[in-house]
N, C-alpha and C positions, 0 to 999 in steps of 0.2 A: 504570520502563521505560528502555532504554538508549535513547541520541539514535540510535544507526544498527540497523537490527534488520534480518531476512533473511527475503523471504519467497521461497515456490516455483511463482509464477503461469509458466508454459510451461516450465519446465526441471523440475522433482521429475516423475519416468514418463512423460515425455514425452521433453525432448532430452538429458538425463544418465543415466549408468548409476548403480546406487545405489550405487556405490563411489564416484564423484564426488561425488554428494550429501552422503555422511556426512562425505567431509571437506568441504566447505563448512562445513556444520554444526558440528563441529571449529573450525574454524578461526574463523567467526561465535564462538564461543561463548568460546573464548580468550582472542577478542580484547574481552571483552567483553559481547559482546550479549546478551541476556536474550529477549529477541522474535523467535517464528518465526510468520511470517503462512500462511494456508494457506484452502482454501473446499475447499466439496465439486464446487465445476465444474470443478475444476483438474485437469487429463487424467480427467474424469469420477472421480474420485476415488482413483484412482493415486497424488496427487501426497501427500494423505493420508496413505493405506497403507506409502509411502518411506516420510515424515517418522517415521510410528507405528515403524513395525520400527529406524529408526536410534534412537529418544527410548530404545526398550526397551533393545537393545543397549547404549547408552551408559548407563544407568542414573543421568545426573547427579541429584543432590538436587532433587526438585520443587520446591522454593519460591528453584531460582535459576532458572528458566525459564518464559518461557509460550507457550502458543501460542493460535491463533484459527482458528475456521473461519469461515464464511461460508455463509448460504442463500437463494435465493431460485431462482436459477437451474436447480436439479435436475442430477442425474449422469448420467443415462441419454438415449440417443439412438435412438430417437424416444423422447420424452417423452409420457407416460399422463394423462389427469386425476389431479392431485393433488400430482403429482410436482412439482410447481414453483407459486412464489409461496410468499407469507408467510400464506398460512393458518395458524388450528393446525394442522391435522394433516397439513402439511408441513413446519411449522416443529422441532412437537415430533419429527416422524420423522426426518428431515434431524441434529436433534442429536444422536441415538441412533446412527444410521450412523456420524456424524463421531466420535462419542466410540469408538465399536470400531476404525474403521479408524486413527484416531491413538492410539490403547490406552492411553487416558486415563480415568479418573475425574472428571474435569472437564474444561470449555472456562476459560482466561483470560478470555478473550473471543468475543463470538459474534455477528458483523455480521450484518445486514438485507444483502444485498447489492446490492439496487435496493429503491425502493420498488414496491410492488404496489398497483395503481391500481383492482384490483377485489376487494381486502379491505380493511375498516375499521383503521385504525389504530387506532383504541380494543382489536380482537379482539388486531392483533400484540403491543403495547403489556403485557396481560396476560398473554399468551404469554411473552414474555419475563422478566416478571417471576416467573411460577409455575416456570418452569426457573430460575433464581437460587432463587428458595424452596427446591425440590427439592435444590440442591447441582450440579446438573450442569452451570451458567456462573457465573461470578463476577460478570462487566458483560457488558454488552452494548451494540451502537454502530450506527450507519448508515454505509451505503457508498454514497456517490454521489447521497445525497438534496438536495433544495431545503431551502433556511432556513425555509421556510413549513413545509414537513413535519416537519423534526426540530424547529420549535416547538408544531404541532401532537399529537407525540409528547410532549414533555413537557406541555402542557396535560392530555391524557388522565390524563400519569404523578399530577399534583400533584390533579386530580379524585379519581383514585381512592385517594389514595395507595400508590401505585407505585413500585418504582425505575427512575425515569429513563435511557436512553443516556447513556451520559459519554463518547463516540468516536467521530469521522465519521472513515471513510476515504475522502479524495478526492483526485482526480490533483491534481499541484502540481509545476510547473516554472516555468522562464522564460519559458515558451512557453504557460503554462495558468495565470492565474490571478486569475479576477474570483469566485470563488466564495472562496478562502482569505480573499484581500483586500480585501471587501469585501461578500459576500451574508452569512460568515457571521459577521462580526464582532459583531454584535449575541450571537449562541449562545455566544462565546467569554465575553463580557462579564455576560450573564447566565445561563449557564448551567453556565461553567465547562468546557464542553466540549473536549477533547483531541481531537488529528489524528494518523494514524499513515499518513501519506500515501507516493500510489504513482508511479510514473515519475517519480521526479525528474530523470532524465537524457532524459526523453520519449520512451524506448524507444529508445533509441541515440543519439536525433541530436544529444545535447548531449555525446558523445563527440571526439576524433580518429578515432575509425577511419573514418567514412564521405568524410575529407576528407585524409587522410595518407597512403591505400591499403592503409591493413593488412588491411580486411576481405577484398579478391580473392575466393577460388571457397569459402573458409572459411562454413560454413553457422551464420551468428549467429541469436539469438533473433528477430530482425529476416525474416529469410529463412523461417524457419520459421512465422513469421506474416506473410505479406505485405504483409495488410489494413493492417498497423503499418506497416510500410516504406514504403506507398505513400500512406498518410497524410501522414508524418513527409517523405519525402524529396517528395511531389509540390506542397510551396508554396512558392514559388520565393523569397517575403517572407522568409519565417523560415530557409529555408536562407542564404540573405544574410546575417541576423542572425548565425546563426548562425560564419558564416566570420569574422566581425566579430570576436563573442565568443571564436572560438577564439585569432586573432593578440591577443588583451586577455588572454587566457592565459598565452599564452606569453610575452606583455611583462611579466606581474607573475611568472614563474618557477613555475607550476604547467599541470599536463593540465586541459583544459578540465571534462573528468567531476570533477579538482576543485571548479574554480571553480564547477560545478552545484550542485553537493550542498552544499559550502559556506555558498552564494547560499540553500538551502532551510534549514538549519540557521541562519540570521542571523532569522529570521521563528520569535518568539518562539510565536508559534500552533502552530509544528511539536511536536507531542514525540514522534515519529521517523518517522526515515527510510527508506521500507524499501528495502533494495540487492536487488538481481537478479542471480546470475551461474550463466555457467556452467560458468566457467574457474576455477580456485584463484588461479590470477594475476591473472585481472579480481578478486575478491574485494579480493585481498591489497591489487591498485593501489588500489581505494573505499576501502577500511579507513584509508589513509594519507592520506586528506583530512583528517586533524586536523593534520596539519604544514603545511597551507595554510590554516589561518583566521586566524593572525596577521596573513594580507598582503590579507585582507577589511578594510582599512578604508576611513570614509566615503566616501574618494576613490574608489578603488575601485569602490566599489558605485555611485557618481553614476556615473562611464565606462560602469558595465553596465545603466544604466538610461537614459543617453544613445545606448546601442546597441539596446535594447530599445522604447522610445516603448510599453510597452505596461501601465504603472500602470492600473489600475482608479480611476475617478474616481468619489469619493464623493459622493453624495449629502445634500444639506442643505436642509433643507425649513424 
């Protein structure tokens, strides 16, 4: 799996036309990347449907690409009984939808996307595994779960002999991170578990544009989801930090969305990143954070953790 990979949460049939999409896709793909992230809640399943119709068109060799969906949440508004949570027979319905509207013969991968607090993980557990049996996922991972659960999941997996998740996808920035560094370190250490984590830029605010003025009346991801913006821009601590962060930027000679992503790429637990755009230029500018990790060193990294005061302390009993 490549370190930076592309996925299409709010922009694939939502805020891009699908001409814009394919070349992100294009261009992701040139550059490299191997991983396109995707769920069936993502523009209720639109964002899907893009990604499927560009995979076909561009016809690249399957085994230099993958992709993932994601289930828990359902695509339809209002939602029916059934339609959502990790039951079987939401879980198995949810990957039959996903595998037509990405017009695939299999899933890479296939997230849990929340856990579901009123079905047994023992039921998800072999769910998962009987769709690996079948051929229709490869692996399968959690998104967003507790260390308790996704050790809960593998107890089930090695009871029954199962295959296990080998993927959590959890948000992870400078601004988020007691669950990378510290809840789930134990899963990394015994279970070998991979992260293919999300906001690394924390939904814009680890950018320039909300502090340099380039956003103005331009309608970013940000905008289009408010609930994000007013999260992100209304704690007055972390926009602080963050102004911090950006002049430590610009003193070591990179954009701060460098120094972000970077900063998640140094955190051996990563094995990727996934980038969000919905510009070819925002792409193009993420993609060129490999000419910024030479000037990641220790130093460095102490400054951004002397701006940050926010290390997860571990625990030692």
């Amino acid at each position: 799996m490549s370190e930076l990979s592309l996925g299409s949460w709010v922009t694939f049939g939502y805020q891009i036309s699908d001409e814009v999409a394919e070349a992100l896709m294009i261009k992701a793909y040139d550059a490299g990347i191997n991983f396109f992230d995707n769920a069936e809640v993502y523009a209720h399943g639109k964002s899907e449907e893009v990604m499927g119709r560009i995979l076909k068109k561009l016809s690249w060799d399957r085994d230099t690409w993958m992709v993932s969906s994601k289930v828990f949440w359902g695509r339809t508004t209002p939602l029916k009984p059934n339609q959502k949570g990790l039951m079987r027979k939401h879980v198995v319905e949810a990957c039959h939808a996903a595998l037509k509207r990405l017009q695939v013969e299999y899933l890479d991968l296939y997230f849990c996307h929340r856990p579901d607090v009123n079905t047994p993980i023992e039921e998800t557990v072999w769910t998962m595994h009987n769709l690996i049996a079948q051929g229709k996922i490869l692996y399968w991972g959690t998104s967003e779960w507790t260390s308790q659960q996704i050790t809960e999941a593998h107890y089930w997996c090695a009871k029954h002999h199962l295959i296990a998740p080998v993927v959590e996808q959890p948000q992870y920035n400078m601004l988020h991170r007691k669950f990378m560094e510290r809840d789930y370190l134990p899963l990394f250490e015994h279970f070998g578990m991979g992260t293919t984590i999300w906001s690394p830029l924390s939904s814009g605010l680890l950018t320039d544009k909300y502090f340099d003025g380039s956003v103005g009346d331009e309608k970013t991801r940000m905008e289009l989801m408010q609930w994000l913006k007013d999260r992100a821009l209304g704690d007055m601590e972390k926009v602080e930090k963050v102004k911090k962060l950006q002049a430590l930027a610009k003193d070591a000679g990179m954009p701060l969305a460098h120094l972000a992503l970077c900063w998640c790429l140094k955190n051996k637990n990563v094995s990727t990143v996934i980038l969000g755009a919905s510009k070819l230029t925002q792409l193009e500018e993420n993609l060129r954070c490999y000419e910024s990790m030479p000037k990641m060193t220790d130093e460095l990294m102490a400054r951004i953790e002397d701006i940050l005061q926010n290390k997860p302390q571990l625990v030692v009993y």
